[in-house]
C-alpha positions as CSV (number, residue, x, y, z in Angstrom):
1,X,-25.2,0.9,-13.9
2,X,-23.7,3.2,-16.7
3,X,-20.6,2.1,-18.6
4,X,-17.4,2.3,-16.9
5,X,-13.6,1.7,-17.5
6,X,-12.7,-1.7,-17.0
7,X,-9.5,-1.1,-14.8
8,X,-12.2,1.5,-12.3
9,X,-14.4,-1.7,-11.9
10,X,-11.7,-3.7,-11.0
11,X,-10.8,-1.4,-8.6
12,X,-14.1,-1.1,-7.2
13,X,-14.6,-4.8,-6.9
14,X,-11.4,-4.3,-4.4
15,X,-9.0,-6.1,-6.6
16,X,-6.3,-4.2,-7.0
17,X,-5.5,-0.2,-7.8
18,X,-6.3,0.7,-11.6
19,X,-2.8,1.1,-12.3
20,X,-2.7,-3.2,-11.3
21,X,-5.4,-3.4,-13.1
22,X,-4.3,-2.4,-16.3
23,X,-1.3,-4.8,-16.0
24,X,-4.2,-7.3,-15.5
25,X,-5.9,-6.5,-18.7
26,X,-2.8,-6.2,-20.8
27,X,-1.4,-9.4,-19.4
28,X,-4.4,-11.0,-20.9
29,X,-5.8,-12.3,-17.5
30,X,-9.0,-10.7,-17.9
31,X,-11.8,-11.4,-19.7
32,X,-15.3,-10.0,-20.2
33,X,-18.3,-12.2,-21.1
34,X,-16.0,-14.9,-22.2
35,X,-13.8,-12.7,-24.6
36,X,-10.5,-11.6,-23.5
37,X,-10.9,-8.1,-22.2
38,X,-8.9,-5.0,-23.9
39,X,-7.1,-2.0,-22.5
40,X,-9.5,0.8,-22.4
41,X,-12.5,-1.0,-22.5
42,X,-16.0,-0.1,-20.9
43,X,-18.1,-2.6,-18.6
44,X,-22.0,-2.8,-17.6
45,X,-23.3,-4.0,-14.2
46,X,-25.0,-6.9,-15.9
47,X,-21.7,-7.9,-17.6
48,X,-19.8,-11.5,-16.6
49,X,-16.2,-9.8,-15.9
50,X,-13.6,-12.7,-14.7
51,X,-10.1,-12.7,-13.4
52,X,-8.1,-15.9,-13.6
53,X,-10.9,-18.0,-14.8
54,X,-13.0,-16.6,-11.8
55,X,-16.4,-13.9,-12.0
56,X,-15.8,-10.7,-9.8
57,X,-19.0,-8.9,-8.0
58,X,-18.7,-5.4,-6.6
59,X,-19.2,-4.9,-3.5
60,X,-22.2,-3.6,-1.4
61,X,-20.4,-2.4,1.4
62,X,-16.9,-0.3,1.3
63,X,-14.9,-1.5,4.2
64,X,-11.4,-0.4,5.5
65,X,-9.0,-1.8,8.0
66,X,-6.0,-1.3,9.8
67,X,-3.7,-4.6,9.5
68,X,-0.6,-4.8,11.7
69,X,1.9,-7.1,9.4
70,X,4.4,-8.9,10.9
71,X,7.8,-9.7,9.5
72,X,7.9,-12.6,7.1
73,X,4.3,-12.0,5.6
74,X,4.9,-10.8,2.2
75,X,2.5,-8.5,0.0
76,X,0.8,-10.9,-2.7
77,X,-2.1,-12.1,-3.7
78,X,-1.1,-14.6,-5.8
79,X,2.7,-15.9,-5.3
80,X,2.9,-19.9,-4.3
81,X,6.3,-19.4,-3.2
82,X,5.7,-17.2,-0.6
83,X,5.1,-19.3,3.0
84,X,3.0,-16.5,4.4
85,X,1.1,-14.7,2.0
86,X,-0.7,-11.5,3.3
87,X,-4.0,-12.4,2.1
88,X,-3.9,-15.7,3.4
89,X,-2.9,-14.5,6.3
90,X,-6.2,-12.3,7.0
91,X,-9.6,-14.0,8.1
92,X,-11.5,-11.5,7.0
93,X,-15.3,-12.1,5.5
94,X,-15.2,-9.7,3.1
95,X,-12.6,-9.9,0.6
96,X,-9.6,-6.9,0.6
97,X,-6.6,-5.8,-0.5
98,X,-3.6,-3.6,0.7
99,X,-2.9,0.3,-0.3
100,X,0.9,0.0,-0.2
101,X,2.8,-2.7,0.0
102,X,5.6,-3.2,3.2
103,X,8.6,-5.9,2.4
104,X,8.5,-8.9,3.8
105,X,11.7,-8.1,6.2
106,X,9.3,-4.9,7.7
107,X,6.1,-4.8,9.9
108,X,3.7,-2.5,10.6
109,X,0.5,-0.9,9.6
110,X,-1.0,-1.9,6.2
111,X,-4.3,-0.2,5.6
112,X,-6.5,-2.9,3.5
113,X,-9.7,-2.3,1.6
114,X,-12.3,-3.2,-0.9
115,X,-12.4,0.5,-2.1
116,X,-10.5,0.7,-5.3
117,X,-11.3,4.1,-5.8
118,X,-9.6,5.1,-1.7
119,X,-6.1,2.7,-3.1
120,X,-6.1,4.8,-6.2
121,X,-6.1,8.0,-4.1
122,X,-3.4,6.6,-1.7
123,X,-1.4,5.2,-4.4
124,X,-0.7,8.7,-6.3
125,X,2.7,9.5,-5.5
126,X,1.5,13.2,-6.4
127,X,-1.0,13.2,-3.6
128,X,2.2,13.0,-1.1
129,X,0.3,11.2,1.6
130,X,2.6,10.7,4.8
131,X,3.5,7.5,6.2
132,X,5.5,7.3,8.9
133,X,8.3,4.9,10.1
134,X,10.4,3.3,13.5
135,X,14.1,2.9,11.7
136,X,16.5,0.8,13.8
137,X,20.2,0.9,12.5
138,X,23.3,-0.8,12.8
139,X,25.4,2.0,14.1
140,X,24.8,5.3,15.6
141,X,23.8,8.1,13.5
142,X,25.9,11.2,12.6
143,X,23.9,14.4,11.8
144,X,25.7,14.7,8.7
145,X,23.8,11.8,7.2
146,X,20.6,12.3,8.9
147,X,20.7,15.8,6.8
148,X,22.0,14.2,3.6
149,X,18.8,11.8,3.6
150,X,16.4,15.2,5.0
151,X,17.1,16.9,1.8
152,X,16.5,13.8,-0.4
153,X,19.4,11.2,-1.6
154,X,20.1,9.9,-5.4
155,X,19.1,6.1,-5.3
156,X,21.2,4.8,-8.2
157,X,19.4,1.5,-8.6
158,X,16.0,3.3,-8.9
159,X,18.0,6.6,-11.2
160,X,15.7,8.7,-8.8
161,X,16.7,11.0,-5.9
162,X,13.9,10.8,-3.2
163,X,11.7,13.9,-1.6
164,X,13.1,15.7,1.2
165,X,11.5,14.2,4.2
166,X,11.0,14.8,7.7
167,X,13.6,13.1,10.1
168,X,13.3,13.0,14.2
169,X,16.5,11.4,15.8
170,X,15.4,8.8,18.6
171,X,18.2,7.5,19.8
172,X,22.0,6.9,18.6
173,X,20.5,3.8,16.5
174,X,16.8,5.0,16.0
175,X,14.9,7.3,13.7
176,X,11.4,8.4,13.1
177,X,11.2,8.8,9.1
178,X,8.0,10.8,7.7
179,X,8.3,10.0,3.9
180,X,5.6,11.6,1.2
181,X,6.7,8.4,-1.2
182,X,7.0,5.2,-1.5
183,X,9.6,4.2,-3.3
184,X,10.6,0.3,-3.6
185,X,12.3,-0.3,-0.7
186,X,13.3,3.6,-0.2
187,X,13.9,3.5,3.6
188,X,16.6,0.8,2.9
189,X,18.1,2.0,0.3
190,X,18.4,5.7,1.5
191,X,20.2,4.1,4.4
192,X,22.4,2.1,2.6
193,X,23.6,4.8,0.7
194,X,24.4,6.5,4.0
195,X,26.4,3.3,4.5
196,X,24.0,2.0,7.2
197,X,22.1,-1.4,7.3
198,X,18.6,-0.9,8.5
199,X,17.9,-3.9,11.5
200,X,14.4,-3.1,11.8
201,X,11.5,-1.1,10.2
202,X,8.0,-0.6,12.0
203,X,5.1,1.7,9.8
204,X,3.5,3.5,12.6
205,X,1.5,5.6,11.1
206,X,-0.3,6.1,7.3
207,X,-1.8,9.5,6.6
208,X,-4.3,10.1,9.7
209,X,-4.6,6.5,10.6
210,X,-1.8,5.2,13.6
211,X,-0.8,1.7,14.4
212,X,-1.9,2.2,17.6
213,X,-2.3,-1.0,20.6
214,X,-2.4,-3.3,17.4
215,X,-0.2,-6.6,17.7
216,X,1.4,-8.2,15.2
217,X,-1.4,-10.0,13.0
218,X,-4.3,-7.9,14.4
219,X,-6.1,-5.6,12.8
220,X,-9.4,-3.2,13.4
221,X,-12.4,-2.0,11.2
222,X,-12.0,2.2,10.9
223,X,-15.5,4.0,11.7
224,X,-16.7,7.3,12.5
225,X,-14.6,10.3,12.3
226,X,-11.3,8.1,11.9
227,X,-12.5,6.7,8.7
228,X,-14.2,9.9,7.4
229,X,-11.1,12.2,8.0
230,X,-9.3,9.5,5.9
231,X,-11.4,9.8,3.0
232,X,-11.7,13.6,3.5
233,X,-8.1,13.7,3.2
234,X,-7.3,11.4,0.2
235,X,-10.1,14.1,-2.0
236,X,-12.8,11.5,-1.2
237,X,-16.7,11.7,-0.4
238,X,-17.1,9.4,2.8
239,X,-17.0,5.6,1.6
């Protein structure tokens, strides 16, 4: 194998995305042949490249699935305090991780990987991937603020307004959000500042990839045309 950035082979070892993986480096919980690794560094195949103490091996074989998370699991890899961590949540033999995170009061589809290079291409909020949402409020919804959060809405705590987004009223209580962002927390907070409490919050759908018949703590391996239109889409040759 040529040289390559450290944070790419981190990525491709299904870690994390490269932006994670540079936090990784810099936080000084890498290390490369027994040295502590550097930001901007360069690995070989043949390299001994460890992460908290243990060696990582890319992988032969890119998989992808389609997680349904239920509420209460929360996105980590490595917090003690959470009671029901995502990943040990998955019995899966291969070893993944998710493309965007969902809070731990929301459900819905995750798609999880050991691509690095597919979660870097997901995770570009310049890409402006869809991913769409079942929102469940406390009160019924006035047209005036289904527009104001159509044309995009200033969220003070973040000091950013979001992307105008696609809105389809359901019911009096019930939207169906197509956001091309993914802010932290943005649904809730775009709600909020509406002066609505969001009761519940389903991901239904991730690019070209729907939740489907999944139940809560299923998932499914994508193949054939599902999988390839994914990759297609997200500027990919098929994983």
């Amino acid at each position: 194998m040529e040289e390559i950035r450290l944070n790419k082979y981190l990525a491709s070892c299904g870690l994390c995305s490269r932006r994670d993986a540079d936090h990784l480096i810099e936080a000084g919980e890498v290390s490369v042949n027994g040295v502590r690794a550097r930001a901007g560094m360069k690995v070989r195949s043949e390299d001994c490249v460890e992460v908290h103490g243990k060696r990582l091996r890319a992988p032969d074989e890119k998989v992808v699935l389609a997680y349904y998370k239920p509420v209460g699991v929360v996105c980590t890899e490595r917090d003690v305090h959470a009671d029901r961590a995502l990943m040990k949540e998955i019995d899966y033999p291969k070893r993944v991780t998710y493309a965007g995170r969902l809070d731990k009061d929301s459900e819905g589809l995750l798609l999880l990987t050991n691509d690095g290079d597919l979660i870097d291409a997901m995770m570009r909020g310049k890409n402006g991937h869809e991913k769409e949402y079942i929102v469940k409020s406390d009160k019924a919804w006035t047209d005036t603020a289904i527009a104001n959060m159509r044309d995009g809405v200033y969220l003070e705590a973040l000091v950013q307004t979001t992307r105008p987004c696609h809105i389809e009223k359901m019911g009096d209580k019930t939207l169906r959000m197509t956001l091309t962002q993914g802010l932290n927390r943005q649904i809730r907070r775009m709600c909020e500042a509406q002066g609505y409490r969001v009761r519940s919050l389903k991901r239904t759908r991730v690019i070209n990839i729907e939740l489907g018949k999944l139940k809560p703590g299923e998932y499914r391996e994508l193949t054939g045309e599902e999988r390839t239109q994914l990759y297609r889409i997200c500027g990919l040759a098929k994983g």
